[in-house]
C-alpha positions as a Markdown table, in Angstrom:
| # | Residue | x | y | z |
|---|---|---|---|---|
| 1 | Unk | 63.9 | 115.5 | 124.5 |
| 2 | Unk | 65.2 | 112.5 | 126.4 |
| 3 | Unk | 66.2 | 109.5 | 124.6 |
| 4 | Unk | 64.9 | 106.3 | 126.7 |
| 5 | Unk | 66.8 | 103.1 | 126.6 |
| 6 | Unk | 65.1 | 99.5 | 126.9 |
| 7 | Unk | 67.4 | 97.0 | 128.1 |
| 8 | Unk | 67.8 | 93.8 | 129.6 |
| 9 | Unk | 68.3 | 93.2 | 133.6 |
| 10 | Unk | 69.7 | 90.2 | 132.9 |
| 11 | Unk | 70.6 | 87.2 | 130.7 |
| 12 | Unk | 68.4 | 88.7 | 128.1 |
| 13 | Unk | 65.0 | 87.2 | 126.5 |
| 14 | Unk | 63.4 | 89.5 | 129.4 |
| 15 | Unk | 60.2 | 90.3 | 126.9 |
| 16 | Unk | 62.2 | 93.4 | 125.6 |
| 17 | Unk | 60.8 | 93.9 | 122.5 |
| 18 | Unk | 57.2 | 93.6 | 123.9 |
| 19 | Unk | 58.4 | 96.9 | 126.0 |
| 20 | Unk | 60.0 | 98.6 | 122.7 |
| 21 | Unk | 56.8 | 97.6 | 120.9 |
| 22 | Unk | 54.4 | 99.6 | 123.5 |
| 23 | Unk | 56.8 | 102.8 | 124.0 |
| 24 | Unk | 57.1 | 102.9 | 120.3 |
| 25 | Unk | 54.1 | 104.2 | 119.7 |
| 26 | Unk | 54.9 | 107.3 | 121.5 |
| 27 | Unk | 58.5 | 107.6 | 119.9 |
| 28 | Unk | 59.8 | 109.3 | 116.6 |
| 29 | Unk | 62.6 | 106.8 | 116.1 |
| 30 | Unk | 63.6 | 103.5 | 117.4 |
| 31 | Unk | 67.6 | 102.9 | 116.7 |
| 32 | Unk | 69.5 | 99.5 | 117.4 |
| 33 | Unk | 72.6 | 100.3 | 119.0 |
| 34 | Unk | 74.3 | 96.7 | 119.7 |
| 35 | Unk | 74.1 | 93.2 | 118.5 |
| 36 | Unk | 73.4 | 91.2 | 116.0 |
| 37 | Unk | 70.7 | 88.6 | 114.2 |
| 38 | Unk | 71.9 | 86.2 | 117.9 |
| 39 | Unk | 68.8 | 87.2 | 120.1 |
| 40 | Unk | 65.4 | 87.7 | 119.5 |
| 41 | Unk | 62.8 | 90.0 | 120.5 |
| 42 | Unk | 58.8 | 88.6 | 120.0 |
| 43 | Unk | 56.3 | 90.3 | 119.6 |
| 44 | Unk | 52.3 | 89.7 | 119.3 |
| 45 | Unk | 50.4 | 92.1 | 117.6 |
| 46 | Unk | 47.2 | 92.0 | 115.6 |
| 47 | Unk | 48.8 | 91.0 | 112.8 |
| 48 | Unk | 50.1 | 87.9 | 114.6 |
| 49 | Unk | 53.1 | 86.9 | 116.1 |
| 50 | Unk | 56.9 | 88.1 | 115.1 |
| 51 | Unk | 60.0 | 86.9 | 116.1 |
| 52 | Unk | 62.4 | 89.9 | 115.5 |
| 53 | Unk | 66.3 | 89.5 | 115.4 |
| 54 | Unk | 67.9 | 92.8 | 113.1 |
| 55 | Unk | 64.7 | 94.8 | 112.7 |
| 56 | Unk | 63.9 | 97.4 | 115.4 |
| 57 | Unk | 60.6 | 96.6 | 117.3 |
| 58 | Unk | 59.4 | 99.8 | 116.0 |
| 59 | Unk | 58.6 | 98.3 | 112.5 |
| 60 | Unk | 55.2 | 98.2 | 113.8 |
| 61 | Unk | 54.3 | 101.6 | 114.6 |
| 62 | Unk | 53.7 | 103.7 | 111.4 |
| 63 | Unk | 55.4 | 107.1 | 111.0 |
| 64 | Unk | 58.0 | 105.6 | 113.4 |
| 65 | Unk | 61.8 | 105.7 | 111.4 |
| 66 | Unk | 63.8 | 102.3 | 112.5 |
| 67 | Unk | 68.0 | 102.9 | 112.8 |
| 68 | Unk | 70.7 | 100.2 | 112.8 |
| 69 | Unk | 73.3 | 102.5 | 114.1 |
| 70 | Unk | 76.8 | 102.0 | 114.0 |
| 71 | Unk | 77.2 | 99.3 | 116.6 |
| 72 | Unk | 75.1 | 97.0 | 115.0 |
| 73 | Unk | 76.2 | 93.6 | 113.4 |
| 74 | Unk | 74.3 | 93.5 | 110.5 |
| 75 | Unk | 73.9 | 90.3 | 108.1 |
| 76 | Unk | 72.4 | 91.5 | 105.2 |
| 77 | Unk | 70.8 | 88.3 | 103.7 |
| 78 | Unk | 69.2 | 87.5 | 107.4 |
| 79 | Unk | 67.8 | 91.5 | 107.5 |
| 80 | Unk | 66.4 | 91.6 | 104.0 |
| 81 | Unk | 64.7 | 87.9 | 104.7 |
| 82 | Unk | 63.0 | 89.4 | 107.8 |
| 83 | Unk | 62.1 | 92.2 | 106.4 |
| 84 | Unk | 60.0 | 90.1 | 103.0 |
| 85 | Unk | 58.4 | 87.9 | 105.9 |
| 86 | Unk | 57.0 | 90.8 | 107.5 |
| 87 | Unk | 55.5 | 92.3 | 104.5 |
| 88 | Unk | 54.2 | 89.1 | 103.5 |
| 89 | Unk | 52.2 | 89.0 | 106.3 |
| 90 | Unk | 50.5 | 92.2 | 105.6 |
| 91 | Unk | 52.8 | 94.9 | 108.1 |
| 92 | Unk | 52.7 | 98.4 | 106.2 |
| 93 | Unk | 56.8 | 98.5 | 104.5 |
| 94 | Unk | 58.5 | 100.0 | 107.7 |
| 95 | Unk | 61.4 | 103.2 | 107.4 |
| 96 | Unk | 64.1 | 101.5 | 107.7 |
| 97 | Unk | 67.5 | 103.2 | 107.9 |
| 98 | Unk | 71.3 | 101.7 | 108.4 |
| 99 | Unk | 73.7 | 103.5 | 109.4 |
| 100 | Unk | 76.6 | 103.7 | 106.7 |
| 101 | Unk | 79.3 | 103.0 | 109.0 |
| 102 | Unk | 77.4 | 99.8 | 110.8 |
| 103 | Unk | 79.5 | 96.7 | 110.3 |
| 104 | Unk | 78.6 | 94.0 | 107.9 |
| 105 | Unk | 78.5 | 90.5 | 109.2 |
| 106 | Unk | 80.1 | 87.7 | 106.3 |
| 107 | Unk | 79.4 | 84.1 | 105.5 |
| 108 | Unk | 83.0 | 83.7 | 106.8 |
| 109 | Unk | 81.7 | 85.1 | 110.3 |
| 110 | Unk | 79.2 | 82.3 | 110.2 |
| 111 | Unk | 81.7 | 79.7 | 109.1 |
| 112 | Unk | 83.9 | 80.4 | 111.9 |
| 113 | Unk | 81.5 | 80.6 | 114.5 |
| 114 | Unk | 80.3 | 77.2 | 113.7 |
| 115 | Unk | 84.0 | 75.6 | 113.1 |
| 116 | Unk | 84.9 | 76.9 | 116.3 |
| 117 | Unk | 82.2 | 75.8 | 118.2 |
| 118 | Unk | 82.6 | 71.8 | 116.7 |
| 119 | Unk | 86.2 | 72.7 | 117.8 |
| 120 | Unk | 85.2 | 73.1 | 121.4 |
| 121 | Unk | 83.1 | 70.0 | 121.4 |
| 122 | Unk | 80.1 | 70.0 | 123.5 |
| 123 | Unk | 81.4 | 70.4 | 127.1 |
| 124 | Unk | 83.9 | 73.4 | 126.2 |
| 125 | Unk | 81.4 | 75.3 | 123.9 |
| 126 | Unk | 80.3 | 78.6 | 125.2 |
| 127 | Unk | 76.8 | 78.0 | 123.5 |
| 128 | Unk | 77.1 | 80.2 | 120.4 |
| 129 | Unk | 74.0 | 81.2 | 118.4 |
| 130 | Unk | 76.2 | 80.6 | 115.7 |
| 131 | Unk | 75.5 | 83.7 | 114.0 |
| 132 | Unk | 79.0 | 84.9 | 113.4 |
| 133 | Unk | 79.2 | 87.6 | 116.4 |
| 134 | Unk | 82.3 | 87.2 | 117.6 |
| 135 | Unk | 84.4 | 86.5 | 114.5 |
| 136 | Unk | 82.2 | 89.9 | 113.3 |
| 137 | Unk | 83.3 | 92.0 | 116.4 |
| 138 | Unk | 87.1 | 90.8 | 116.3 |
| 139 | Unk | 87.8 | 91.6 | 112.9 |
| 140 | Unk | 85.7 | 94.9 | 114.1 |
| 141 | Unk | 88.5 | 95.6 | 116.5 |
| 142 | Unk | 91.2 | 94.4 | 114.3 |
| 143 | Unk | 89.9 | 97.1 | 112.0 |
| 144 | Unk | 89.4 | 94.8 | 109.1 |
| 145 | Unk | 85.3 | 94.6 | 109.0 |
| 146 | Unk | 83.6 | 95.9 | 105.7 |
| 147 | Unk | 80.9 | 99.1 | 106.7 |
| 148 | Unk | 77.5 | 98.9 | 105.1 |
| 149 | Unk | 78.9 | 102.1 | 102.9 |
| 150 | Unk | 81.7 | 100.3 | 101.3 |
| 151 | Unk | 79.2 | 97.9 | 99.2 |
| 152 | Unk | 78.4 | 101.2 | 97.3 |
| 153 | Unk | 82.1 | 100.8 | 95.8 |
| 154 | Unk | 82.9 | 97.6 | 94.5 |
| 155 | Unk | 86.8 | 98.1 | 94.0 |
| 156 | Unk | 86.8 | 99.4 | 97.6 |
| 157 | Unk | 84.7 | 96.3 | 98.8 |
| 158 | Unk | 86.9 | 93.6 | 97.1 |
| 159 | Unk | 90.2 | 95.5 | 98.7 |
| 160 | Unk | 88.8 | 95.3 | 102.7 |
| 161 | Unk | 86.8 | 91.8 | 102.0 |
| 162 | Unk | 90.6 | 90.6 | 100.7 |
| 163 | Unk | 91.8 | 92.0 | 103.8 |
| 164 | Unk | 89.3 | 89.8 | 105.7 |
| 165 | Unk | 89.9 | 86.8 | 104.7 |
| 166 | Unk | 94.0 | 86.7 | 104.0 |
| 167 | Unk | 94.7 | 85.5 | 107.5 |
| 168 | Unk | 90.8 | 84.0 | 107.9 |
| 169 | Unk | 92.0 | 81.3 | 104.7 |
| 170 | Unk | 95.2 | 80.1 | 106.6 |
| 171 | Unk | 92.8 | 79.7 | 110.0 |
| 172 | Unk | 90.5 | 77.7 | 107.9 |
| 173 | Unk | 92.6 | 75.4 | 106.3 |
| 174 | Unk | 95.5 | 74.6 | 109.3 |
| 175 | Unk | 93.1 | 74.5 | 112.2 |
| 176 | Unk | 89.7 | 73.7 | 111.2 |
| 177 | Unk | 90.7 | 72.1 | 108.1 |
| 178 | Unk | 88.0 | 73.9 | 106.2 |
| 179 | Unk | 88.3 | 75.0 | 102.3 |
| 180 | Unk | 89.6 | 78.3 | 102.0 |
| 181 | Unk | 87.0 | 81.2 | 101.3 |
| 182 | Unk | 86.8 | 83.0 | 97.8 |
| 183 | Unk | 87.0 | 86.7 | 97.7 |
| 184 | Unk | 84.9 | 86.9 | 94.6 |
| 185 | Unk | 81.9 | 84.7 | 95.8 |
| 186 | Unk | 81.9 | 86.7 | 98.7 |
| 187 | Unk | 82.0 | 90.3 | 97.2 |
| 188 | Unk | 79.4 | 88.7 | 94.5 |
| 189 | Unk | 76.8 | 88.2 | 97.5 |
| 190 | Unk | 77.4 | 91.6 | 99.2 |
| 191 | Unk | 77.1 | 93.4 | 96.0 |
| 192 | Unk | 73.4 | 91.5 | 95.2 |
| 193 | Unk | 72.4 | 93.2 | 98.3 |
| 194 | Unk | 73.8 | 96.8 | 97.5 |
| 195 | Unk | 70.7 | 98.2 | 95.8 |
| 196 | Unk | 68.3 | 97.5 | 98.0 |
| 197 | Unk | 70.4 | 98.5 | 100.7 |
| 198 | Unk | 71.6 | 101.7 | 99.3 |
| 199 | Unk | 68.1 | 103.5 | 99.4 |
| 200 | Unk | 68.3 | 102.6 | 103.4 |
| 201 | Unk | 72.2 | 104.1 | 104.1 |
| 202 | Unk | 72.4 | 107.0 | 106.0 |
| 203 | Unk | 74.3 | 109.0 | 108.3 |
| 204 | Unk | 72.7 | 107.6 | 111.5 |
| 205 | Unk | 74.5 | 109.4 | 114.2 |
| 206 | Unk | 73.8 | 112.9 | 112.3 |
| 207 | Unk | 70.3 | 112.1 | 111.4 |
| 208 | Unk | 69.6 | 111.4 | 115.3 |
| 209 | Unk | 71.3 | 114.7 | 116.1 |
| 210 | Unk | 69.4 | 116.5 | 114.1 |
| 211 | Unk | 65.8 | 114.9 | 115.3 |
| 212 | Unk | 67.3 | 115.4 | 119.3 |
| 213 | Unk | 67.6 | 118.8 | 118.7 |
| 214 | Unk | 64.1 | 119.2 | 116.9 |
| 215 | Unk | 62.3 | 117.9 | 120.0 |
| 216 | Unk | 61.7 | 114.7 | 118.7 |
| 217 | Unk | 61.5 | 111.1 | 121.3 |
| 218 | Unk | 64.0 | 108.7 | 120.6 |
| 219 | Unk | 63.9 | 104.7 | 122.0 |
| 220 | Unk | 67.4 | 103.0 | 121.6 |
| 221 | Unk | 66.6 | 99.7 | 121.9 |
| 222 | Unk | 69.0 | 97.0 | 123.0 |
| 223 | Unk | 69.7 | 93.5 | 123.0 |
| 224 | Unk | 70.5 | 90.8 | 125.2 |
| 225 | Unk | 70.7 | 91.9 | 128.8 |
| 226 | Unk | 73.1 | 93.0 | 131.5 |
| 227 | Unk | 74.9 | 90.0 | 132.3 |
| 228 | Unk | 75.7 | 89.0 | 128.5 |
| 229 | Unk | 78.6 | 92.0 | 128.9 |
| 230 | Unk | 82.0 | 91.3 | 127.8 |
| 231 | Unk | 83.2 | 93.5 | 131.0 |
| 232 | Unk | 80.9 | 93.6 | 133.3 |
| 233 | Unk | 78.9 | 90.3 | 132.7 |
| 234 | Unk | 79.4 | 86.6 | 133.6 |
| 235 | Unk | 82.8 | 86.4 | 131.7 |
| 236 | Unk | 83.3 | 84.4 | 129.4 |
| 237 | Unk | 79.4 | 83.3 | 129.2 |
| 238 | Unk | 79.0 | 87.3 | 127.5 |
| 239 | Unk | 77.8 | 88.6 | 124.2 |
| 240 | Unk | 81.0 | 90.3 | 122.4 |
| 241 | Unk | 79.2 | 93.6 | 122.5 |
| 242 | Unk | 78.3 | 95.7 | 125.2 |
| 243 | Unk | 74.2 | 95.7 | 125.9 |
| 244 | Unk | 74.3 | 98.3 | 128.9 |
| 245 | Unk | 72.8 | 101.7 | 128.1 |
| 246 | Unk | 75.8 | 103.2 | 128.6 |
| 247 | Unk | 77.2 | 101.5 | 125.3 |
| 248 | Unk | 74.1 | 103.9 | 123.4 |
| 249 | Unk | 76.0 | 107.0 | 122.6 |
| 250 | Unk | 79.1 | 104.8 | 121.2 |
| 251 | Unk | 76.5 | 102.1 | 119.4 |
| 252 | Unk | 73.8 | 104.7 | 118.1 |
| 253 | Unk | 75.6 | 107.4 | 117.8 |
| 254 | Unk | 73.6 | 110.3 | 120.6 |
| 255 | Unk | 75.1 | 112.6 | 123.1 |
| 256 | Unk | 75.8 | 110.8 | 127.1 |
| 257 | Unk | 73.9 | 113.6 | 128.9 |
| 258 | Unk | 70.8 | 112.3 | 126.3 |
| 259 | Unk | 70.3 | 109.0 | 127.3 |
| 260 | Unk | 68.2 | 109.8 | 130.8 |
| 261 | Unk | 65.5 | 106.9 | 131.1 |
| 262 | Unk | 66.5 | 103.2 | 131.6 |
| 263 | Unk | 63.9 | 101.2 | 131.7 |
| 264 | Unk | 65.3 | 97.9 | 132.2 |
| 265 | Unk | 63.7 | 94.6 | 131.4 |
| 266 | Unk | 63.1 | 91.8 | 134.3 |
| 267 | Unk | 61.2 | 88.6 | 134.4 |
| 268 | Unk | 59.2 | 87.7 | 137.4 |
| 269 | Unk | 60.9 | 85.0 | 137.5 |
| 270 | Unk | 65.0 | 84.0 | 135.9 |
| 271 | Unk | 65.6 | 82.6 | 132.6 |
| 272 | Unk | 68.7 | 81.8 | 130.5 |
| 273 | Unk | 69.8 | 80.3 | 127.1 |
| 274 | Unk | 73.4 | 79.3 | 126.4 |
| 275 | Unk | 76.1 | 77.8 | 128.9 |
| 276 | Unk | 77.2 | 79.3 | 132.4 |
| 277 | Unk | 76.4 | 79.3 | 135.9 |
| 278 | Unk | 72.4 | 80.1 | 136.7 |
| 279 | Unk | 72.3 | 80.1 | 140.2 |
| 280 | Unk | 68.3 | 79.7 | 140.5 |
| 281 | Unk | 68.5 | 77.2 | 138.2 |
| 282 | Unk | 65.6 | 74.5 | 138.4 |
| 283 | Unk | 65.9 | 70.8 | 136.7 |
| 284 | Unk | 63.4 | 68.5 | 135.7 |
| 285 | Unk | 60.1 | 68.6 | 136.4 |
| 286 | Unk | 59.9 | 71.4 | 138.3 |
| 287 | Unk | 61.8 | 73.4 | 135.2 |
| 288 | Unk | 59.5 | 72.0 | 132.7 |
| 289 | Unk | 56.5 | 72.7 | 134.4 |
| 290 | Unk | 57.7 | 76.7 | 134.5 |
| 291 | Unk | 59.2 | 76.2 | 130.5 |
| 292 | Unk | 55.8 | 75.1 | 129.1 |
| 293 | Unk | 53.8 | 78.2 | 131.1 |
| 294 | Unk | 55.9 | 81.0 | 129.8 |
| 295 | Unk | 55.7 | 83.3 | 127.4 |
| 296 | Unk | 53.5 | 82.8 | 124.3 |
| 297 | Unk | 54.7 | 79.6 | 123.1 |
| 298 | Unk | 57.0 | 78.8 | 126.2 |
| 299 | Unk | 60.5 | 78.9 | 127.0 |
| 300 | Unk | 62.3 | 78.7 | 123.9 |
| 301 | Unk | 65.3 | 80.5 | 122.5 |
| 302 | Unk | 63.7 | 83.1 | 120.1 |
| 303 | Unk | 66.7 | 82.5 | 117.9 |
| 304 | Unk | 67.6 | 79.1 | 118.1 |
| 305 | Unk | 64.7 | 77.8 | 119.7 |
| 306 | Unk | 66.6 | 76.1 | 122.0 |
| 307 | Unk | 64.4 | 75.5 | 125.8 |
| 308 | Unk | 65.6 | 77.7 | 128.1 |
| 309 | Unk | 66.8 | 77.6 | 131.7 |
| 310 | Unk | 64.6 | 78.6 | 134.0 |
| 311 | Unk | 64.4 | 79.2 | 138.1 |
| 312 | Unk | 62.9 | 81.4 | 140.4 |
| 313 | Unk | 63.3 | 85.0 | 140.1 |
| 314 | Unk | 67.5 | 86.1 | 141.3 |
| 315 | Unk | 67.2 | 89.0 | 143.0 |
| 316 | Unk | 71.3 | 89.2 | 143.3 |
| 317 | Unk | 71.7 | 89.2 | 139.3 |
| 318 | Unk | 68.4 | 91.3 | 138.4 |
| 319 | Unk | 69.7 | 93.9 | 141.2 |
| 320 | Unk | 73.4 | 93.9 | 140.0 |
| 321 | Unk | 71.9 | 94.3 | 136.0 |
| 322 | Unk | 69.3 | 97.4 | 137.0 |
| 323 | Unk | 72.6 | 98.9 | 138.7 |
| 324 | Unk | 74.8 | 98.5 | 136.0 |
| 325 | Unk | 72.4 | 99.6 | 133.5 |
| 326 | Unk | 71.5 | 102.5 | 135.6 |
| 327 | Unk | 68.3 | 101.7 | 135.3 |
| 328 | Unk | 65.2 | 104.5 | 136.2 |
| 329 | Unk | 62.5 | 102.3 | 136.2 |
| 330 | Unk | 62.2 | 98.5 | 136.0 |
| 331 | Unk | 59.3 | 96.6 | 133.3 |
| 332 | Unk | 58.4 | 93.3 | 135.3 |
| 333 | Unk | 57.5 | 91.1 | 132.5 |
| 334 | Unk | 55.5 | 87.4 | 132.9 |
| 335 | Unk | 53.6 | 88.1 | 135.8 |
| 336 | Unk | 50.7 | 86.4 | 134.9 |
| 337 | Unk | 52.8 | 82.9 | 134.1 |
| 338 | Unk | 53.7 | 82.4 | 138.3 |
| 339 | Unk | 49.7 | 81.8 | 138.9 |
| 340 | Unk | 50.2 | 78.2 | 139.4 |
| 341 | Unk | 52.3 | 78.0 | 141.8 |
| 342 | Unk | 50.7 | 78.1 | 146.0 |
| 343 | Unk | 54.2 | 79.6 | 146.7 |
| 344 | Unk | 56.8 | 81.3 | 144.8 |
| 345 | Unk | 60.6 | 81.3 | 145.7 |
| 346 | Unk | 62.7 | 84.5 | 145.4 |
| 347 | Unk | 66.3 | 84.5 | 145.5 |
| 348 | Unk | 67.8 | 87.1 | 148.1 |
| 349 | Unk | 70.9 | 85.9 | 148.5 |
| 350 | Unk | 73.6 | 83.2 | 147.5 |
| 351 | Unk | 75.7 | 81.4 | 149.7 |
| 352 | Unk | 79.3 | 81.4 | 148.6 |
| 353 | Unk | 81.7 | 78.8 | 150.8 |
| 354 | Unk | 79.7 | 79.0 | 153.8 |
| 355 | Unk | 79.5 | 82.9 | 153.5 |
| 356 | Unk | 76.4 | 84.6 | 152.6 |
| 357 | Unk | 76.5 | 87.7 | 149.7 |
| 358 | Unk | 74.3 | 90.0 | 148.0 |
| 359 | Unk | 76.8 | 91.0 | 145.7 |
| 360 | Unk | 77.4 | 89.1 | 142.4 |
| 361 | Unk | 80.9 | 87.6 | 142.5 |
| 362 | Unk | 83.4 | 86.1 | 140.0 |
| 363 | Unk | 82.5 | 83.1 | 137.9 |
| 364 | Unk | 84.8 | 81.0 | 139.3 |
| 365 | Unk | 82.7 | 81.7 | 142.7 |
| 366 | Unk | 79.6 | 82.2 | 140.7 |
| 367 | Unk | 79.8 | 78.4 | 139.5 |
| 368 | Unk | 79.8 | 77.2 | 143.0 |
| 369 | Unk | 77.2 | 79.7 | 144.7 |
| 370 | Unk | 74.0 | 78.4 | 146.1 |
| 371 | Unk | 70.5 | 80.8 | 146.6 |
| 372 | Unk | 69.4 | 81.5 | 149.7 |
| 373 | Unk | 65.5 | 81.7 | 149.0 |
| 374 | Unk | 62.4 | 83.7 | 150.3 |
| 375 | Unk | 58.9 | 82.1 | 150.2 |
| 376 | Unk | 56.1 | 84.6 | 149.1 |
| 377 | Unk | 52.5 | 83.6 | 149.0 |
| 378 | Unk | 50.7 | 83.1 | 145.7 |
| 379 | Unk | 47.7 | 83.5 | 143.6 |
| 380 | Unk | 47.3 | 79.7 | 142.5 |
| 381 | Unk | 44.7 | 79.9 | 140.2 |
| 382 | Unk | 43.9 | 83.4 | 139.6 |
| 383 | Unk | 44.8 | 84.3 | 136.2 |
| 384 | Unk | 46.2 | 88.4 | 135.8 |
| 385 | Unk | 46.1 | 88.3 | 131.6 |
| 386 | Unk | 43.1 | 90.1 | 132.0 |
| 387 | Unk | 44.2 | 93.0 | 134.5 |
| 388 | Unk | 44.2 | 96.6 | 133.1 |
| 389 | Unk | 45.5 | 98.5 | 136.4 |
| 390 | Unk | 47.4 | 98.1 | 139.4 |
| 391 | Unk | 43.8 | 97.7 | 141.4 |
| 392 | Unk | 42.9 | 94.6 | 139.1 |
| 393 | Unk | 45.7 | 92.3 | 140.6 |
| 394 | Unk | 45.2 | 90.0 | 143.7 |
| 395 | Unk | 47.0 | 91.4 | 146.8 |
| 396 | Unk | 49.6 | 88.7 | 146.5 |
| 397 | Unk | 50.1 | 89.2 | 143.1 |
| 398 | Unk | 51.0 | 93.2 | 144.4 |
| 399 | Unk | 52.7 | 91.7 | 147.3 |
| 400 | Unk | 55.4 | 89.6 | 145.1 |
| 401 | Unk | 56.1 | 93.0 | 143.1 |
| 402 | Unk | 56.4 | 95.2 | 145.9 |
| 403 | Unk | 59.1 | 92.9 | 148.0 |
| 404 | Unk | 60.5 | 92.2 | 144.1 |
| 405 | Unk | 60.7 | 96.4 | 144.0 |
| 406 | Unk | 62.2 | 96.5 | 147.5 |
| 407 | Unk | 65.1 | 93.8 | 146.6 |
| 408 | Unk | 66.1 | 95.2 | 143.1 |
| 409 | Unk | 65.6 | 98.6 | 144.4 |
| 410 | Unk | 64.2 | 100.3 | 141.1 |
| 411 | Unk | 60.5 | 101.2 | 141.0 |
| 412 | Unk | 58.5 | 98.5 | 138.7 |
| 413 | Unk | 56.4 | 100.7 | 136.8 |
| 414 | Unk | 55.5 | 98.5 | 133.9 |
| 415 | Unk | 54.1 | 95.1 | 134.7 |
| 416 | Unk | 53.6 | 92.6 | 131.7 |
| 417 | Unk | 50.6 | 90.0 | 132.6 |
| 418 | Unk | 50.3 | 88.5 | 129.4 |
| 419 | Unk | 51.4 | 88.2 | 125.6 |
| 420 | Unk | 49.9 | 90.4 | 123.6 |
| 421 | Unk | 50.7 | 94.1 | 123.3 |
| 422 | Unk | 48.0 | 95.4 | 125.0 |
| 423 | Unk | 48.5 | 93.2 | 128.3 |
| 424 | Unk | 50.1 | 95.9 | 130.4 |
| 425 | Unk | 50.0 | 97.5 | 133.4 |
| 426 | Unk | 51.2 | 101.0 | 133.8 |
| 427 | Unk | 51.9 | 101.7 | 137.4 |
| 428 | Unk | 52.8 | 105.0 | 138.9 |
């Protein structure tokens, strides 16, 4: 069987894990191939409402085994608290599995992410979630990170968290001018966490073999969205790992030729946290009047709760992420949320010194390019959260995703119109 990949078109906070959460219930195994505890996925089920950063969205679909595979930044203390709020809210104990050779994310990840940003000061900052990412992913690459299977070996722990932290110390103390870190506290915390995480180790990449070849579905879900990526993204606004499906045999761990259905994550309309250029952006009143209207609770960082940016839907970025993603079919999320407006702008274009482009360019020209905008009629006052099926939407409310289809050209074949899980709209 297929593995299918959900991942975002764009800056991320699409209303991913609302996808994951209804294509779970049809999978064996939802894995994590990328990322960290930095983004959020909601999601509202009948148990209430969830805000999930390390767990897999399938931690709501019993029978369904949830993988942190090897590309996965995990903080331990920030997995194990999600994990006790779920079950204190009644959710059945999820299978939960981490890959032994996922990375572990340190206080001293945190620390540095934090001193880093104060560093920068406000207008240099690149907007960090401050959750330690890309300290964790450097010393990744510098091959001095601690994997989840070294905390089963205490003298082998201490040696590589040593390792981590001799040049870290001199970085602490001579440019951020920050008390050293203690190797002892440190491998004290990790070990505190090895026996409740020893019960979840496990060869991810073999296990995930093994289930491909049995016929079982796999959903690899991802984080953040197609331009957050360090190569292909708006540099250097990017995550510091790569969310594209192609990253999903490296990050989980699964044969290329397996991963054959994209289904990539769009709003109906452009939103952003962090810094960078937004092309669609809107300001003032006109932004808060969108912010308050979307989502559950509106549009706020799911992680750091900051407000987001929001504008009318950019057809240039959302078409540029479904490419590089490779995306087979699109999930149009926040439908329902564009029913105030008479009119609703769509991006086609942008206008780059006096040149018009439908190609996404550098940042540097990026941070100077304009939209050229479409008016499409709207259905002011009808409200879609209780639509079932494609015939249940007004005909502009069908118009807006058809010329949306035609300009991202990807068929939308989910269509989100409201909150809750069940407020979808399959569409052939």
């Amino acid at each position: 069987m297929p593995v299918t990949a959900v991942v975002g078109a764009t800056w991320g906070d699409e209303g991913k894990g609302k996808i994951t959460d209804a294509l779970a219930a049809s999978a064996n195994i939802v894995v994590r191939f990328q990322g960290g505890r930095n983004a959020g996925h909601t999601i509202i089920n009948d148990r209430g409402r969830f805000a999930l950063h390390l767990l897999p969205s399938g931690v709501f679909t019993p029978d369904t085994i949830n993988i942190l595979g090897p590309g996965v930044a995990v903080d331990l203390a920030a997995l194990f608290a999600e994990l006790d709020e779920l079950l204190a809210a009644g959710v059945p104990a999820p299978d939960l599995r981490v890959a032994h050779r996922a990375q572990i994310v340190l206080p001293v990840h945190v620390l540095q992410d934090q001193y880093e940003e104060e560093r920068l000061g406000a207008e240099r900052a690149f907007g960090s979630t401050r959750a330690g990412i890309a300290p964790f992913y450097g010393d990744k690459y510098m091959k001095i990170g601690v994997q989840a299977g070294d905390l089963l070996d205490e003298a082998w722990l201490r040696e590589r968290v040593t390792r981590c932290l001799t040049a870290r110390n001199v970085l602490f103390r001579h440019l951020y001018q920050q008390p050293e870190a203690d190797v002892d506290t440190i491998v004290a915390g990790l070990l505190a966490h090895a026996q409740r995480l020893e019960p979840m180790l496990c060869d991810g990449p073999a296990l995930l073999h093994e289930r491909l070849a049995a016929g079982e579905t796999i959903l690899a879900e991802g984080q953040l969205g197609a331009l957050r990526d360090p190569d292909h993204g708006i540099y250097p606004y990017s995550s510091s790992s790569s969310p594209l499906a192609g990253f999903i045999p490296v990050g989980a761990g699964v044969p290329a030729a397996s991963v054959t259905d994209v289904v990539a994550v769009a709003k109906a309309y452009s939103s952003c946290v962090g810094a960078g250029p937004f092309v669609t952006e809107w300001f003032g009143d006109q932004a808060q009047q969108l912010r308050q209207r979307g989502g559950d609770r509106g549009e706020y960082g799911a992680t750091t709760g900051r407000p987001r940016r929001v504008g009318p839907f950019d057809g240039v970025a959302t078409r540029y992420g479904c490419r590089l993603q490779g995306a087979t079919r699109v999930a149009l999320t926040n439908l329902d949320v564009l029913s105030y407006l008479p009119e609703i702008p769509v991006c086609c274009a942008y206008r780059v010194d006096g040149q018009q482009t439908q190609q996404l360019p550098l940042t540097r020209y990026l941070e100077k390019a304009e939209p050229v905008l479409d008016q499409r009629p709207g259905w002011q006052g009808q409200d879609l959260t209780g639509a079932r099926s494609w015939q249940d939407l007004p005909d502009a409310a069908k118009g807006y995703v058809d010329f949306v289809e035609a300009l991202i050209d990807v068929p939308v074949q989910m269509i989100s119109v409201g909150p809750h899980r069940d407020a979808l709209i399959y569409r052939d």
